[in-house]
N, C-alpha and C positions, 0 to 999 in steps of 0.2 A: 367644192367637191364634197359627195357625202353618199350616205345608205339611204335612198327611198323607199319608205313604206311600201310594201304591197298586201295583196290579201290570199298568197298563196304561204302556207307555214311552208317556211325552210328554204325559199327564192328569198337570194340578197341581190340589190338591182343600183349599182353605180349611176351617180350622173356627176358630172363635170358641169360646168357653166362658169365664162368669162363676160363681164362689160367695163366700159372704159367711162370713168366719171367723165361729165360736160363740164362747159367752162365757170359753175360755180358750185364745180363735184358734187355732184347728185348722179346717183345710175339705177336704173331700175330693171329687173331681173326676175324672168316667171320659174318659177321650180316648185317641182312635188311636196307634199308633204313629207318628212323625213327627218336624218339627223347629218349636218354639216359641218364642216370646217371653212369659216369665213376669212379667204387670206386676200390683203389689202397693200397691196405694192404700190409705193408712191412713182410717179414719173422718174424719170433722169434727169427733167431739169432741180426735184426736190432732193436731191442726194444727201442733206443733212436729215432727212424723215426717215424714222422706222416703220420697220412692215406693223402690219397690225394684226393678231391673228384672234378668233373665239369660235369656239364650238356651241355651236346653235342647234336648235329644234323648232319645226314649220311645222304645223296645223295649217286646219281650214283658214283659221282666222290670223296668217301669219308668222310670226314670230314668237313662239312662247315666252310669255312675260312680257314683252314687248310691241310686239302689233306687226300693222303692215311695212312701218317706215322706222329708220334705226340710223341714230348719230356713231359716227366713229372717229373718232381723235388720233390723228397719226405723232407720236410725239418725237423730240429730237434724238439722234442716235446718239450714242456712248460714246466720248471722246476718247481713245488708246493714244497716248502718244509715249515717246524717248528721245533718245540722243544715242548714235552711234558712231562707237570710233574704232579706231584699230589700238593696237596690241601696244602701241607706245601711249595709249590714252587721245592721239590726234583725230580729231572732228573726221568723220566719216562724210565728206559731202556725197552728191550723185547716187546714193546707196537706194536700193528697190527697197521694199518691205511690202510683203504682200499678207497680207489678213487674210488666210485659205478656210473659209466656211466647212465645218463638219458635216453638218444638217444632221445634227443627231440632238435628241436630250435625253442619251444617257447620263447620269446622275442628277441632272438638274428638274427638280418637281415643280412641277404645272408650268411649267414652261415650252410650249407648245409652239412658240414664232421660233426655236431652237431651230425645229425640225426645215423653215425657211430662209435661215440668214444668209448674207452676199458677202461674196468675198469683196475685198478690194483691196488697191494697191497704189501706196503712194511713194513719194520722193524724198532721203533727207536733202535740208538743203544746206548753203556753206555752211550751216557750224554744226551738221552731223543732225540735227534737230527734225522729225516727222511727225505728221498727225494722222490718225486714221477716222472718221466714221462708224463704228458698227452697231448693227443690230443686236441683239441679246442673244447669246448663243456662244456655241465653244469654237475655236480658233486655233489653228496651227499659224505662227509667225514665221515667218520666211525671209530673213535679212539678206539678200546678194548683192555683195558688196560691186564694184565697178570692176569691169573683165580688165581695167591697166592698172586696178590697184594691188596686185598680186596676192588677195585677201582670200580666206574662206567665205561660202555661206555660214548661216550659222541659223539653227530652228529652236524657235520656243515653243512644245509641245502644248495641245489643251490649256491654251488660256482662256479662261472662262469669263464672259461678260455677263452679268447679270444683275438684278437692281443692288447687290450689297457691294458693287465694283467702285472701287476709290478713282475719280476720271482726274483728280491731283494727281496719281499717285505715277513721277514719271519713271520711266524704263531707262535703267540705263544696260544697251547691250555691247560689248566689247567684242569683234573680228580677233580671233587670236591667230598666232602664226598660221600658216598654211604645212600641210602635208603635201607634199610636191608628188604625183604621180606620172609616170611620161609614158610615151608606147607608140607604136607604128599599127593605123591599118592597112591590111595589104588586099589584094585581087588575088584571085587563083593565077597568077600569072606572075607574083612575086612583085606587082609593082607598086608600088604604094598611091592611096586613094587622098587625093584631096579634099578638102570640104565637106569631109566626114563628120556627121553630128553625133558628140559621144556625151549622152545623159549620165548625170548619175541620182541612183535614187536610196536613199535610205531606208533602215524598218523599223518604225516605231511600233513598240507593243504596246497596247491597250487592254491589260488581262491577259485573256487567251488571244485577241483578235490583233492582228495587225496588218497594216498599213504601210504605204509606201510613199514618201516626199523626195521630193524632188530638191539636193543639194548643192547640186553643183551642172556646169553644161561645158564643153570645149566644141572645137573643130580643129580637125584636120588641117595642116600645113600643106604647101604643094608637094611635099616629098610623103604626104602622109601621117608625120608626126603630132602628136597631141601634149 
């Protein structure tokens, strides 16, 4: 995606363009001359690759600085990982941890693949232990514990991946008690609703600006109850 030259002063003229590398990645791609953002997403079967991102400039003669044809090197993602337990220190097995992508590079300079990174989500397993994948970029962590463990979620705001990030350095996140909240929903009719999905979402502030995650989830009882 990028601003195409034109020869009218004061017309900005967008273009988009996607191809899909062949079986010994190579793809080839016609566009104007102008200035770009080259983002490079690896398959789904490559999940350990990071995106690749650079901002580029096309002349007559291709690529400035470079030419018609340009090598790109997808390199391995950032390894996040921890151990999570609950409030007695016991191994958190079954626990989600979800790595929720900002797509921002607020604070973080020349860091431009920020504005592309993918969330993902993985599993602890029996001794509370997870690994993540990510790309370069800021992160809200999302631990939800198992709906029979009677546990909190529990969020670790803006964690930032970037090349000064220690991938030793492991996490250790602790479930503490729960805050027990109960409640009926009802019908205009007084009767109580089943299978009622009742969200909750938190507000992280960021400066002035915030933001809403997502902490906790229930349903509804046959009588209603949450």
């Amino acid at each position: 995606m990028g601003e195409v030259n034109t020869d009218e002063p004061g017309i900005r003229t967008e273009l988009r363009r996607s191809v899909v590398t062949d079986a010994v990645g190579k793809a080839v791609i016609d566009i104007l001359p102008g200035s770009y953002t080259v983002v490079v997403i690896p398959p789904a079967g490559e999940s350990s690759l990071t995106i690749f991102t650079e901002q580029i400039e096309i002349d007559a003669d291709g690529i400035v600085g470079v030419g018609s044809e340009k090598s790109v090197l997808l390199n391995e993602r950032v390894q996040y990982s921890g151990f999570v337990s609950g409030a007695g220190g016991q191994a958190m097995r079954g626990a989600t941890v979800q790595a929720q992508a900002q797509k921002s590079d607020e604070g973080l300079t020349d860091l431009l693949s920020a504005l592309f990174n993918r969330s993902v989500q993985s599993q602890t397993d029996t001794d509370g232990i997870f690994y993540l994948d990510l790309d370069y970029g800021r992160y809200d962590i999302v631990v939800q514990s198992r709906e029979d463990s009677g546990f909190p979620w529990v969020v670790l705001k803006n964690q930032v991946v970037y090349t000064d990030f220690d991938a030793s350095a492991f996490k250790t996140i602790e479930l503490p008690e729960p805050q027990v909240i109960s409640g009926t929903v009802f019908n205009a009719e007084d009767v109580g609703i089943s299978a009622a999905a009742l969200v909750v979402h938190g507000v992280v502030m960021d400066g002035e600006k915030q933001r809403l995650i997502q902490v906790g989830s229930a349903s509804s009882d046959e009588n209603g109850g949450v």
